[in-house]
C-alpha positions in Angstrom: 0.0 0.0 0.0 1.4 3.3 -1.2 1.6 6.1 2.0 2.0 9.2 3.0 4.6 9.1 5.7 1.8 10.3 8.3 -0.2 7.5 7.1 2.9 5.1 7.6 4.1 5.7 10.9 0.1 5.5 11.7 -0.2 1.9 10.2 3.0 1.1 12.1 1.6 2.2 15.6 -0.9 -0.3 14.6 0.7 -2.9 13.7 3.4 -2.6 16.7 0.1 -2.6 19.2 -0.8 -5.8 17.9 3.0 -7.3 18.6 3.6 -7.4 14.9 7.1 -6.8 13.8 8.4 -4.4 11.3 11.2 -4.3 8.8 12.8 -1.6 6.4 14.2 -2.1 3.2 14.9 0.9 0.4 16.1 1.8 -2.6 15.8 3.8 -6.2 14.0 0.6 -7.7 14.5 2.1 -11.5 13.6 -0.6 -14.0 12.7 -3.2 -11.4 14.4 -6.4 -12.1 14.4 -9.9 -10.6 17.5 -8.6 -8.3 15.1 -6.1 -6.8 12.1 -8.6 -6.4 14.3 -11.4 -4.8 15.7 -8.6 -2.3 12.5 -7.5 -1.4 10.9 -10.8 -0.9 13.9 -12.0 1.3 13.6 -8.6 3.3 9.7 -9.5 3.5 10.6 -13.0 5.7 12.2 -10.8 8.4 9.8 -9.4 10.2 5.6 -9.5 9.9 5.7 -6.1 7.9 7.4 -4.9 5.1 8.2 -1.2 4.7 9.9 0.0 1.4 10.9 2.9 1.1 11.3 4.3 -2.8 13.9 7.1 -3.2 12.2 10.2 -5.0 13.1 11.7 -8.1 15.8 14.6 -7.4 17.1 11.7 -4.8 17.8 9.4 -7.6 19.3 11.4 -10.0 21.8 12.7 -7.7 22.8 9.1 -6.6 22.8 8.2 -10.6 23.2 10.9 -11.9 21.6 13.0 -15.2 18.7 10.9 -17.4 17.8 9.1 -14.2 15.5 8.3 -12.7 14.0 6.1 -16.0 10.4 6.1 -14.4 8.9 8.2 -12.0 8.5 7.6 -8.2 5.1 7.2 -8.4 5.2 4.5 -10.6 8.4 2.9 -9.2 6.3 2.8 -6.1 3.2 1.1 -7.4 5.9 -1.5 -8.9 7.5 -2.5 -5.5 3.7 -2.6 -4.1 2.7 -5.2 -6.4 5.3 -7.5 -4.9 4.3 -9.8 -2.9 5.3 -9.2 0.7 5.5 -5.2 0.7 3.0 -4.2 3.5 4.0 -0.1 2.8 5.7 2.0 0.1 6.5 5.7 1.0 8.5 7.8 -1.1 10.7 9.9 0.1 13.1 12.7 -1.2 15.6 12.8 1.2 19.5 12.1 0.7 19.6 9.2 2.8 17.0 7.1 4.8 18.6 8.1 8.5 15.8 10.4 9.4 13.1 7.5 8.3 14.7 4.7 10.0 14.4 7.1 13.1 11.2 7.9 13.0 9.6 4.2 11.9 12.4 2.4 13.8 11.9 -0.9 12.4 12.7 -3.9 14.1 15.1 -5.2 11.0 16.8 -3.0 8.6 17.5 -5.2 5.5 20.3 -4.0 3.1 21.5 -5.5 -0.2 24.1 -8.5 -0.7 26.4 -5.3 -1.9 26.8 -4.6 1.7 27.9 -6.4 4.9 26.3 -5.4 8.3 29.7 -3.3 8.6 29.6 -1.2 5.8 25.4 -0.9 5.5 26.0 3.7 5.4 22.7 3.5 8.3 24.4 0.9 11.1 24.9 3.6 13.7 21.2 5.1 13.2 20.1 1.3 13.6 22.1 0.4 16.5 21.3 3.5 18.4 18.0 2.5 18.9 18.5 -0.9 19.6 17.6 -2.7 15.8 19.0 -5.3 13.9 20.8 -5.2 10.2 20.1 -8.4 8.0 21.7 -8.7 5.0 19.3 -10.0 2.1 18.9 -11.2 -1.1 21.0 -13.1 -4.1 24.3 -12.3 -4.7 24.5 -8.4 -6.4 24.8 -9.9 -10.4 21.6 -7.3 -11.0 22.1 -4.1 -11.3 20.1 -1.2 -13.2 22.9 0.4 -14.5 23.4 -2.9 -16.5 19.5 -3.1 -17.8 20.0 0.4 -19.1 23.5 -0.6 -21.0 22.0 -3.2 -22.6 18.9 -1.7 -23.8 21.1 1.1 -25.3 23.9 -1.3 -26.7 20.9 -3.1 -28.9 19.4 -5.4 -25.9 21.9 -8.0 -26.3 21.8 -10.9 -24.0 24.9 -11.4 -22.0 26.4 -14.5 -23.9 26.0 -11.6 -26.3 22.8 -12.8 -28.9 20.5 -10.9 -29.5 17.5 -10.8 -26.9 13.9 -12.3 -28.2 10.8 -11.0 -28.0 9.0 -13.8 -25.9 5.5 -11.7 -26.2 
């Protein structure tokens, strides 16, 4: 369910009354691919809620730089909702996701294979208030920034023929 961050720290109130457990994953999700999907369905198994948070627009092209973000939030957001195991999308604009992880305070703070629970750039807003850092997902061999090559280069598959249109 797509939310206002009002509406998400509501839900969460909710959901922590009822002894449910929360965890946080986030990203730019631009061009969501199976790498994105099989991180945010591992991220889903750690906790009883799933929130995602979905970089906004100026947030993403500063990480990526110029000509990204491909799609806009609000549709990268409706994307990650339709996986299974997402309880809440926000979107949020913000250079990194320190002031939403301490405000939600999830229980689990999921991070990409890409990271370690050493290097994850939030540990010391996690462990401040007391949550935990699980690494998630299949090994990094995704990435966006390789979609978009090889959409540009002529969609070439990576043993290098030529991809199909399957319908």
């Amino acid at each position: 369910m797509l939310v206002s961050e009002e509406a998400l720290l509501e839900s969460i109130a909710r959901d922590r009354a009822a002894g449910r457990t929360i965890a946080f994953a986030n990203g730019c999700f631009d061009l969501l691919h199976v790498g994105h999907v099989r991180y945010l369905r591992a991220a889903s198994r750690e906790a009883d809620r799933l929130v995602v948070a979905v970089n906004g627009d100026r947030s993403v092209c500063a990480l990526k730089g110029p000509g990204q973000p491909i799609l806009p939030a609000a549709d990268r957001a409706e994307l990650v909702d339709a996986i299974g195991g997402v309880s809440y999308v926000v979107i949020f604009d913000d250079a990194t996701v320190e002031r939403l992880l301490g405000l939600i305070k999830p229980d689990v703070h999921c991070k990409g294979t890409d990271y370690t629970p050493d290097t994850v750039p939030e540990r010391e807003v996690v462990r401040a208030y007391g949550g935990r850092i699980a690494i998630v997902g299949d090994p990094k061999t995704h990435a966006t920034r390789d979609l978009i090559a090889r959409i540009r280069d002529g969609a070439r598959e990576p043993d290098g023929q030529a991809a199909t249109d399957a319908g």
